[in-house]
Gaussian input, Z-matrix of N, CA and C with variables (Angstrom, degrees):
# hf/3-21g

backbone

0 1
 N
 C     1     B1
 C     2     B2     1     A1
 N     3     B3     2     A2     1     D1
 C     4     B4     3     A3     2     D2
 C     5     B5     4     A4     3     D3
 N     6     B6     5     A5     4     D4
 C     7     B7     6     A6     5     D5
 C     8     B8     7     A7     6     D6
 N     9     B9     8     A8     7     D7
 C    10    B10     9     A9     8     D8
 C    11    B11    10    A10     9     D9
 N    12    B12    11    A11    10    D10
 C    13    B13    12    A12    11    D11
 C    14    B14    13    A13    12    D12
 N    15    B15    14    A14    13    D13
 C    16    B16    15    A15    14    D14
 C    17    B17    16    A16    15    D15
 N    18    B18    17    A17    16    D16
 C    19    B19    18    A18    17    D17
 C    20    B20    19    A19    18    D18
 N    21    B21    20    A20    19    D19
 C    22    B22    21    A21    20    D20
 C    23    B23    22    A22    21    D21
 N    24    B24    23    A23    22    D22
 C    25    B25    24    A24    23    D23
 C    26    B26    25    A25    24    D24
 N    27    B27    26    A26    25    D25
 C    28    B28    27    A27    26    D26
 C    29    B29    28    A28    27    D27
 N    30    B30    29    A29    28    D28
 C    31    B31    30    A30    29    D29
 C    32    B32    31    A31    30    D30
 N    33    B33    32    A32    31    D31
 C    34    B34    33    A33    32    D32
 C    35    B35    34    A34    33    D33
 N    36    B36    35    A35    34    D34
 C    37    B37    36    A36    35    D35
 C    38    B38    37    A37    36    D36
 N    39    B39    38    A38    37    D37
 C    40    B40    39    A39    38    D38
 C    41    B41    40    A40    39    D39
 N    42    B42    41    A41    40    D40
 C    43    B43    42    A42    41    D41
 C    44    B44    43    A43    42    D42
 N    45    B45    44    A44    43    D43
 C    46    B46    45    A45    44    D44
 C    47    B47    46    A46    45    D45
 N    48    B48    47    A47    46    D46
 C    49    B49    48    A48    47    D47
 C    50    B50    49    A49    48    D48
 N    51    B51    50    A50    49    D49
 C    52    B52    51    A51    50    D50
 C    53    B53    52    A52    51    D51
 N    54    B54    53    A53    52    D52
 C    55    B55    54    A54    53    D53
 C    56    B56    55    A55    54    D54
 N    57    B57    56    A56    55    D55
 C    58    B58    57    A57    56    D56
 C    59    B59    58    A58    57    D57
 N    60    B60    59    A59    58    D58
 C    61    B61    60    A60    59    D59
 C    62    B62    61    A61    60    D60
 N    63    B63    62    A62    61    D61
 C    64    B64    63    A63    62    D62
 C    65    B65    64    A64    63    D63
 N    66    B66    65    A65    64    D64
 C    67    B67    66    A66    65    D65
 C    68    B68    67    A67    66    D66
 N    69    B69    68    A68    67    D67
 C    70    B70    69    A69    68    D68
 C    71    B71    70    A70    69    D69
 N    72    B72    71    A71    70    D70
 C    73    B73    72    A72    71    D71
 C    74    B74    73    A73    72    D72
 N    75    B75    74    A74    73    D73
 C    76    B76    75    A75    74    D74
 C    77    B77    76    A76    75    D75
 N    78    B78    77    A77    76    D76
 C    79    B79    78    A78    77    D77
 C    80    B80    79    A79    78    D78
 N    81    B81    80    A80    79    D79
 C    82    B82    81    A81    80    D80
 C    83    B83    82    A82    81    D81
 N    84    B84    83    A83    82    D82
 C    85    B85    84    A84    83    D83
 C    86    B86    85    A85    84    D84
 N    87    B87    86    A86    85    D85
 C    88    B88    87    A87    86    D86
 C    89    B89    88    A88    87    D87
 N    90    B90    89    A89    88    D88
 C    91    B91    90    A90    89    D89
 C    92    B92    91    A91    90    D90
 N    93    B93    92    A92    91    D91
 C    94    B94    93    A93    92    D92
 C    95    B95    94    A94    93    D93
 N    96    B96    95    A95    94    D94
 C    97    B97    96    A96    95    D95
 C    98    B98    97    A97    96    D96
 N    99    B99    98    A98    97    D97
 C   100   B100    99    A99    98    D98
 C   101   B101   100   A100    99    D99
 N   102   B102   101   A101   100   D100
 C   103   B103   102   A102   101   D101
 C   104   B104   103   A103   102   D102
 N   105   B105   104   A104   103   D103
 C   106   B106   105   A105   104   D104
 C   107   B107   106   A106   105   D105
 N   108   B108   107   A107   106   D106
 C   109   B109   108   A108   107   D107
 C   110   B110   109   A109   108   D108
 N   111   B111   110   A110   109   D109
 C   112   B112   111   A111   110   D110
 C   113   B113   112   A112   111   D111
 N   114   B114   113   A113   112   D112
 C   115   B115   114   A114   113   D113
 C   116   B116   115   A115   114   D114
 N   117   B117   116   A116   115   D115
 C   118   B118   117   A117   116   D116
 C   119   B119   118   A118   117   D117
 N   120   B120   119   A119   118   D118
 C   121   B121   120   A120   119   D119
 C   122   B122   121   A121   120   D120
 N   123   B123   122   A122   121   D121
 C   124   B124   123   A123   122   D122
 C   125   B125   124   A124   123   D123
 N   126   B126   125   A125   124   D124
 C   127   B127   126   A126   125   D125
 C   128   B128   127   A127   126   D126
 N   129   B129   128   A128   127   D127
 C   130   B130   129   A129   128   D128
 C   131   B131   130   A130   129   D129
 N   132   B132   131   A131   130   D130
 C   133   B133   132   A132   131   D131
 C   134   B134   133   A133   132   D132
 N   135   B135   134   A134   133   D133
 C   136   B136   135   A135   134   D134
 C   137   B137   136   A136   135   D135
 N   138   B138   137   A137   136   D136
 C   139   B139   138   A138   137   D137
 C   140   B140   139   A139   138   D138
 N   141   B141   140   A140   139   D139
 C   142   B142   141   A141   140   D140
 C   143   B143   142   A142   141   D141
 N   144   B144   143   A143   142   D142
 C   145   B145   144   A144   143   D143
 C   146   B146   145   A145   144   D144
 N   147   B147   146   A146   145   D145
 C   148   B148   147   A147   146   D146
 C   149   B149   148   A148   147   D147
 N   150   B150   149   A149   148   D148
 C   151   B151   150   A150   149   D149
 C   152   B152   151   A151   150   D150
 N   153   B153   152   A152   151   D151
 C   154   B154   153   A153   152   D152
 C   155   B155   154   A154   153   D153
 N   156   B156   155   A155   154   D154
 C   157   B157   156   A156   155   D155
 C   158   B158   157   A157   156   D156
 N   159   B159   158   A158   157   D157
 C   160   B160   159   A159   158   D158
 C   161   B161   160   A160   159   D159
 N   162   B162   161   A161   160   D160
 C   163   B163   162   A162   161   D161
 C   164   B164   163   A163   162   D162
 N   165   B165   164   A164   163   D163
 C   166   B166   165   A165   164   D164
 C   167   B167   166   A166   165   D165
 N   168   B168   167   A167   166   D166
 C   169   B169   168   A168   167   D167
 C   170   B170   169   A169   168   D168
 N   171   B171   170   A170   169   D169
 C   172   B172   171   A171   170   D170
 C   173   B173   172   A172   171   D171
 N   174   B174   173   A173   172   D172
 C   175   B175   174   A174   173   D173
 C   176   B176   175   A175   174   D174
 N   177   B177   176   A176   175   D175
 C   178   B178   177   A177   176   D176
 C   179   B179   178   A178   177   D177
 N   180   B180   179   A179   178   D178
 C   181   B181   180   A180   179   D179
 C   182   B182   181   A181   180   D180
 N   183   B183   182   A182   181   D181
 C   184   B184   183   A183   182   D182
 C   185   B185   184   A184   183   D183
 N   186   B186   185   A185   184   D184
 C   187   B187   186   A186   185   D185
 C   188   B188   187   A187   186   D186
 N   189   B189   188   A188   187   D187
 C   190   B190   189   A189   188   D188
 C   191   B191   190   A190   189   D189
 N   192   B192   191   A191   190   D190
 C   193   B193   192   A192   191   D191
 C   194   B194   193   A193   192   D192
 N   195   B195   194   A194   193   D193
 C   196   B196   195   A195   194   D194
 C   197   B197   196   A196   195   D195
 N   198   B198   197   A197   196   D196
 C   199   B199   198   A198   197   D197
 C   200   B200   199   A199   198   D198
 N   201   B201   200   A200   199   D199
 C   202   B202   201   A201   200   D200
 C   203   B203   202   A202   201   D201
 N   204   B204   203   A203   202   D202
 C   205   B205   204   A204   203   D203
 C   206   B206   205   A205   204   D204
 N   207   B207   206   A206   205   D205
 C   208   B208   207   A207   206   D206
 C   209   B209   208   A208   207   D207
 N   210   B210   209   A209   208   D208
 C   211   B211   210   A210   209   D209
 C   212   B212   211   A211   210   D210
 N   213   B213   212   A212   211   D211
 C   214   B214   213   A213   212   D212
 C   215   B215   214   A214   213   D213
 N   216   B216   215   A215   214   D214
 C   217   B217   216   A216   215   D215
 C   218   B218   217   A217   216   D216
 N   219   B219   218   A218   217   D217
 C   220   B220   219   A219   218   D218
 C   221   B221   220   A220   219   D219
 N   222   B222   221   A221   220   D220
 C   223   B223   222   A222   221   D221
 C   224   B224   223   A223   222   D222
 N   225   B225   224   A224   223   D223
 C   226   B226   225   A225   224   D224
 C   227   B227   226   A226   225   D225
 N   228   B228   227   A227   226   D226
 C   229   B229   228   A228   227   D227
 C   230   B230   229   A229   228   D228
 N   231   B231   230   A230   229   D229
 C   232   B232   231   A231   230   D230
 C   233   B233   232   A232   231   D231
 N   234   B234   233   A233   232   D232
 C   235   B235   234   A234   233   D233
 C   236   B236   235   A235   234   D234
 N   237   B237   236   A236   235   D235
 C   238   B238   237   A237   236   D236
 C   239   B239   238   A238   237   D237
 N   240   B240   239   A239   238   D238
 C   241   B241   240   A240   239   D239
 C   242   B242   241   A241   240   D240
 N   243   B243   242   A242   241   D241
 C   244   B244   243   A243   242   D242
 C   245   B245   244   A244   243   D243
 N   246   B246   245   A245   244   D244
 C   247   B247   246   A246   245   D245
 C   248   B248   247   A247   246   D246
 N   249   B249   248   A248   247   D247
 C   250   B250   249   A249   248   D248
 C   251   B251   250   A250   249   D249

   B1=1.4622
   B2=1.5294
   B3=1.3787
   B4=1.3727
   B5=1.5069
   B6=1.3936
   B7=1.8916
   B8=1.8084
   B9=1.2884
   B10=1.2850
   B11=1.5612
   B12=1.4591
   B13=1.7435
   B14=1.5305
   B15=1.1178
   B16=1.8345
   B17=1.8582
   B18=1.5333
   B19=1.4609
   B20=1.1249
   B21=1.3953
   B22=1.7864
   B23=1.7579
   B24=1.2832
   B25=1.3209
   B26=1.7143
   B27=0.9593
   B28=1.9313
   B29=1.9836
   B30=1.6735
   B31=1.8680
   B32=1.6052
   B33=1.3255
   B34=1.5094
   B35=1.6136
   B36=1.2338
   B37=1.5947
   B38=1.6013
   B39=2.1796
   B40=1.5819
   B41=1.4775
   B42=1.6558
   B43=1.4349
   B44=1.9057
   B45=1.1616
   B46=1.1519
   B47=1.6261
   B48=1.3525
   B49=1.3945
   B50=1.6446
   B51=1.3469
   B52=1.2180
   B53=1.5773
   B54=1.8023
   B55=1.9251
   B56=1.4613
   B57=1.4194
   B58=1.4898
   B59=2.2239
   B60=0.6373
   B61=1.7980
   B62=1.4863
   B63=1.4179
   B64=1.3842
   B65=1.7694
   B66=1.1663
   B67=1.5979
   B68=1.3508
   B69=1.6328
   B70=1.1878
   B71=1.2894
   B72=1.1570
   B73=1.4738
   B74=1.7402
   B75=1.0752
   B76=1.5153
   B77=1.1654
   B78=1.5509
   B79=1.5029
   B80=1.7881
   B81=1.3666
   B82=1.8302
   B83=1.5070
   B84=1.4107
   B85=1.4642
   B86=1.6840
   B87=1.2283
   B88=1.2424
   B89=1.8719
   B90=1.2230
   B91=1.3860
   B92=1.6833
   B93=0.9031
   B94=2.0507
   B95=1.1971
   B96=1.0623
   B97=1.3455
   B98=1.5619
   B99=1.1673
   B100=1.7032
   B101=1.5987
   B102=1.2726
   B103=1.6419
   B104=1.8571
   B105=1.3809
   B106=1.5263
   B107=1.4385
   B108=1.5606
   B109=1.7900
   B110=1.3917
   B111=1.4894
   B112=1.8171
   B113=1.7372
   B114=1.3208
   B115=1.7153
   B116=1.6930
   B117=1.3740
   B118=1.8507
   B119=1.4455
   B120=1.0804
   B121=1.5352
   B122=1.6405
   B123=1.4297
   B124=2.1215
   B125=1.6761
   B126=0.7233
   B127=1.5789
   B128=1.8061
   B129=1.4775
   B130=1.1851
   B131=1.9989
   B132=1.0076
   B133=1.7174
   B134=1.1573
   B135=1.6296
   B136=1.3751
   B137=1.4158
   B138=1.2005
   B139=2.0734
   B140=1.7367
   B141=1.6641
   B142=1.3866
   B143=1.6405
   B144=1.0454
   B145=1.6356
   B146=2.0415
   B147=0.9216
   B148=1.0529
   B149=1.9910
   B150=1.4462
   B151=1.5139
   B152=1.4343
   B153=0.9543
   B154=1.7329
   B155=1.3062
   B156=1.3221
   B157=1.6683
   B158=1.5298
   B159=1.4617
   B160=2.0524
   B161=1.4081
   B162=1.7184
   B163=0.6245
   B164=1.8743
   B165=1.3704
   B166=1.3683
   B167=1.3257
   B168=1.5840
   B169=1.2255
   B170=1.9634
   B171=1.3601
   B172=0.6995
   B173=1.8014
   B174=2.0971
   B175=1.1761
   B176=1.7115
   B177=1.1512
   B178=1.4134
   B179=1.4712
   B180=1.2753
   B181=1.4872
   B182=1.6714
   B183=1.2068
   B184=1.7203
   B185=1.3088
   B186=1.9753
   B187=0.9946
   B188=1.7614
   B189=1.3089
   B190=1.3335
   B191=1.5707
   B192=1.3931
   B193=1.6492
   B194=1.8573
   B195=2.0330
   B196=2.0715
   B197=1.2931
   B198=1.0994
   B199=1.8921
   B200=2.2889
   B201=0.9963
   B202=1.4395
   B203=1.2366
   B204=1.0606
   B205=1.8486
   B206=1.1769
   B207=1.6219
   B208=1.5701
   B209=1.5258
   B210=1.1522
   B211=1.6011
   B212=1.4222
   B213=1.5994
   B214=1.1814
   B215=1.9082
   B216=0.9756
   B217=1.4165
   B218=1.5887
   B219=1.5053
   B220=1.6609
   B221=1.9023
   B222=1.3096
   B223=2.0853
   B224=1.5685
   B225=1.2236
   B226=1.2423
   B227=1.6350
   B228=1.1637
   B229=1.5094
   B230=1.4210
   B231=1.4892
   B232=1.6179
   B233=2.0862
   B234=1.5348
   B235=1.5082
   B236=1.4631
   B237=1.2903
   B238=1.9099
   B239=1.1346
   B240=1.0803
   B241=1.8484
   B242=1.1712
   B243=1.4350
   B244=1.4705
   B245=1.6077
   B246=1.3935
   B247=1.4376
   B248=1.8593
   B249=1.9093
   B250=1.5991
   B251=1.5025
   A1=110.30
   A2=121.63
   A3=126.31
   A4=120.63
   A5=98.51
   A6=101.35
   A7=92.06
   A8=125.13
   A9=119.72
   A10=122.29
   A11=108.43
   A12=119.02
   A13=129.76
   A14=88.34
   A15=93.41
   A16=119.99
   A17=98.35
   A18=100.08
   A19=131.90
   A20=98.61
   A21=115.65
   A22=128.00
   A23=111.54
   A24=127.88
   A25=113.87
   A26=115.70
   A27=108.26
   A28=80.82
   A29=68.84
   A30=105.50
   A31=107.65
   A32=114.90
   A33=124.90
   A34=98.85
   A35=146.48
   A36=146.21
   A37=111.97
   A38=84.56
   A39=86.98
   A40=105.81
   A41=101.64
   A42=104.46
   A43=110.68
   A44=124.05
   A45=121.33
   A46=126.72
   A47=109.29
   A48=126.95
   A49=102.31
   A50=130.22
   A51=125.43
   A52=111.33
   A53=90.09
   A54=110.44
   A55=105.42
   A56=117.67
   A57=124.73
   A58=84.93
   A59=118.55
   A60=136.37
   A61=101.55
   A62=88.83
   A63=110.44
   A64=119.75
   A65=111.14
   A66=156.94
   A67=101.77
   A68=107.46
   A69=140.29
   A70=121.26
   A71=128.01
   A72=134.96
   A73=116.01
   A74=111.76
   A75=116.09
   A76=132.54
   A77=95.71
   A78=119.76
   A79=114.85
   A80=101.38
   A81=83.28
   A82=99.29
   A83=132.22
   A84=138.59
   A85=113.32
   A86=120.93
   A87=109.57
   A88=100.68
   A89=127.27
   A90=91.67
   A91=88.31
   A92=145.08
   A93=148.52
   A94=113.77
   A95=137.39
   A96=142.00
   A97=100.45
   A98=95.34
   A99=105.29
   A100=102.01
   A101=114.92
   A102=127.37
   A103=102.72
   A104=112.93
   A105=102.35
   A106=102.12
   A107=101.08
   A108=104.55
   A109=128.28
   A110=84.09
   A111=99.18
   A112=87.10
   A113=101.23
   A114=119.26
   A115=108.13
   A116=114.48
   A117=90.53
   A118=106.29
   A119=101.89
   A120=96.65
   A121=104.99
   A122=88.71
   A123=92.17
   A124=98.79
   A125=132.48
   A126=129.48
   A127=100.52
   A128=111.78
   A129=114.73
   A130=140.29
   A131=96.53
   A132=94.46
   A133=92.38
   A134=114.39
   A135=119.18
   A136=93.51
   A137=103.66
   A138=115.35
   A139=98.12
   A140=98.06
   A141=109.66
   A142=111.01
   A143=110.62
   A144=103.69
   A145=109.14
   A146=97.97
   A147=137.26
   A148=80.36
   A149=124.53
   A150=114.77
   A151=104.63
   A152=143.93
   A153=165.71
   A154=93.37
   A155=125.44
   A156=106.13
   A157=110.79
   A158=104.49
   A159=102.41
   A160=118.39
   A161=108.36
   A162=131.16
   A163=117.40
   A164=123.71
   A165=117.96
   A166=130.86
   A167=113.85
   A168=128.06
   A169=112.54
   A170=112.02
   A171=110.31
   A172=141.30
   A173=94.74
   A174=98.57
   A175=135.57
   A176=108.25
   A177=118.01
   A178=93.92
   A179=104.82
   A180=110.65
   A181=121.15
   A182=94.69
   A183=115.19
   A184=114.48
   A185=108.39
   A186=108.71
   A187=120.09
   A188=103.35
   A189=108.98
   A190=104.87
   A191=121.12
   A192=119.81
   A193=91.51
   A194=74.96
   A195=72.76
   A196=89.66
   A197=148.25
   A198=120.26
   A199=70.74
   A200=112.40
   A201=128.86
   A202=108.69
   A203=132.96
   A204=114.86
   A205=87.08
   A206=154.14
   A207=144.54
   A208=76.62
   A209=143.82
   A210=118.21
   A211=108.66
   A212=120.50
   A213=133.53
   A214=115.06
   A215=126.68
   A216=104.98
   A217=106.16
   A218=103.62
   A219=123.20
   A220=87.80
   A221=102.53
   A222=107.52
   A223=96.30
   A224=142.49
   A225=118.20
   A226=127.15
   A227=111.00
   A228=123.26
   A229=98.25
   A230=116.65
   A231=115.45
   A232=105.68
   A233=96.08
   A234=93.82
   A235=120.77
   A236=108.64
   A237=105.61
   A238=111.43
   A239=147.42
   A240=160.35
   A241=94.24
   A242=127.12
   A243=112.75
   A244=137.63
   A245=89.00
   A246=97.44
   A247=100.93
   A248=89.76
   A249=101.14
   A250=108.41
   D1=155.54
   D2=177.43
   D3=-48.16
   D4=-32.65
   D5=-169.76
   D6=-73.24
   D7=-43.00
   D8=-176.40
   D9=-55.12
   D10=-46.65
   D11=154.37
   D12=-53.10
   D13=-34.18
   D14=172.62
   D15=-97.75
   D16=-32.98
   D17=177.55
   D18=-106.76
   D19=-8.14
   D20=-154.67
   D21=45.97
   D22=37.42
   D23=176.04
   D24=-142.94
   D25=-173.50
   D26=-176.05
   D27=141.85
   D28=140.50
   D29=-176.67
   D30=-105.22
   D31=108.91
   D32=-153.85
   D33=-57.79
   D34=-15.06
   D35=169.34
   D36=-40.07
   D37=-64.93
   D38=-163.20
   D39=-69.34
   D40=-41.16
   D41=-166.75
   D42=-53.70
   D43=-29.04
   D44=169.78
   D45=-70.31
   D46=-12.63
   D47=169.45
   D48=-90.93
   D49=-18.34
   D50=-178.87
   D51=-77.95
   D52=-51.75
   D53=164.20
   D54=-28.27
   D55=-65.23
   D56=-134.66
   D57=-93.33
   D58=17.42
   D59=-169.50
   D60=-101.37
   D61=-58.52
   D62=-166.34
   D63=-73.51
   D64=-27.86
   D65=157.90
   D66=-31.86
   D67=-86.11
   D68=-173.83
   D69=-69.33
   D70=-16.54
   D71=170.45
   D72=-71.44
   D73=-35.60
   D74=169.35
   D75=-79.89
   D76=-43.51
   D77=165.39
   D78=-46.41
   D79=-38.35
   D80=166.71
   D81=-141.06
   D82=34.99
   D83=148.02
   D84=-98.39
   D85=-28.23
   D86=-175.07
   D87=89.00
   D88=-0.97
   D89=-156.39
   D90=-142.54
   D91=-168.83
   D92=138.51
   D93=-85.54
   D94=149.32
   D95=-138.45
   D96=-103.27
   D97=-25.14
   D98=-164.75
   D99=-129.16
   D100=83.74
   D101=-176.76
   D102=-24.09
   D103=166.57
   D104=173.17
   D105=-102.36
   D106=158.78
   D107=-160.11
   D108=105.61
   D109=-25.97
   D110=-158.31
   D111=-105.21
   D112=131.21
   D113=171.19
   D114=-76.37
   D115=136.89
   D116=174.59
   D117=-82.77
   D118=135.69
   D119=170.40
   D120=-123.31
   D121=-178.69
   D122=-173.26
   D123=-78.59
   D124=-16.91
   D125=-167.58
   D126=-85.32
   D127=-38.31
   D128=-178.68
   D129=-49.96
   D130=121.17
   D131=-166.53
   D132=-110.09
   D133=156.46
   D134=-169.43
   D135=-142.37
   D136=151.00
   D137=-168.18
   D138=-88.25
   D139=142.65
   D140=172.96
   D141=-132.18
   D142=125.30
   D143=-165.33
   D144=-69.32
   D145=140.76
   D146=-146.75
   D147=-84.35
   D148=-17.50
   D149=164.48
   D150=-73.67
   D151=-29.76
   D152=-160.42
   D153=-49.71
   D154=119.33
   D155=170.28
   D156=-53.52
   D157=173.93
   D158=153.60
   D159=-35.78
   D160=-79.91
   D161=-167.87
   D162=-47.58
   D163=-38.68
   D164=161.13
   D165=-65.19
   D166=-43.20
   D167=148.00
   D168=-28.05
   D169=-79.85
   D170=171.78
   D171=-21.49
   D172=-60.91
   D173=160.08
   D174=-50.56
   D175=-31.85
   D176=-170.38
   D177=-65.02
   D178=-64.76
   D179=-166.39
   D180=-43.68
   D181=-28.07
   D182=178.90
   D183=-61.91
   D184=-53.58
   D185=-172.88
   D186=-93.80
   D187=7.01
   D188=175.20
   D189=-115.56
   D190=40.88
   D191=178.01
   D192=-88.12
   D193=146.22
   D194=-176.04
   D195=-91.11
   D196=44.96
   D197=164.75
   D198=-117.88
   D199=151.92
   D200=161.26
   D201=-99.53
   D202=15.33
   D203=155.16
   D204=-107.21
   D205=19.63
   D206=-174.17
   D207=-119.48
   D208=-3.55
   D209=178.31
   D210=-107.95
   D211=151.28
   D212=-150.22
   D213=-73.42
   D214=132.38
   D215=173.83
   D216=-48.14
   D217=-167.83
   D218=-168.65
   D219=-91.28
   D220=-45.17
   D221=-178.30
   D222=-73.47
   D223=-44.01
   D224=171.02
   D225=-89.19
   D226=27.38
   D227=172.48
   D228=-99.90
   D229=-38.58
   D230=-162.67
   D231=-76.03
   D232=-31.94
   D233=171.31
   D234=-85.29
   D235=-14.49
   D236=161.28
   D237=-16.57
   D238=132.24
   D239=141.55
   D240=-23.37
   D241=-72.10
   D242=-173.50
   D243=-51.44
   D244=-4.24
   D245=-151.83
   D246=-112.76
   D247=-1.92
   D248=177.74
   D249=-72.84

């Protein structure tokens, strides 16, 4: 996760919500979110196709926020809309 690249620390919750982000982005993008080569940084935006409903879109974005208190618990990932 980003806080681990930038801080060298990370709280295994979010970072496992970052994992499961990271997971899921290919799984229905086709692609890694974060090209290889490329460092994540906080400034960095990553493309979501635009077939993606909102609501998946959405999720990704949730679970790939670089501050980790902006990413969702594991109980509020499971009530995501998308995830209904």
């Amino acid at each position: 996760p980003p806080e681990w690249n930038h801080f060298g620390w990370y709280y295994a919750k979010p970072a496992t919500i970052w994992s499961l982000g990271i997971l899921l982005h290919p799984m229905v993008c086709r692609e890694h979110p974060f090209r290889r080569g490329h460092n994540i940084s906080w400034d960095h935006q990553f493309s979501l196709s635009q077939q993606l409903s909102q609501e998946c879109q959405d999720l990704i974005r949730w679970c790939l926020s670089m501050l980790d208190v902006d990413r969702p618990s594991l109980e509020g990932l499971l009530c995501d809309p998308w995830m209904q």
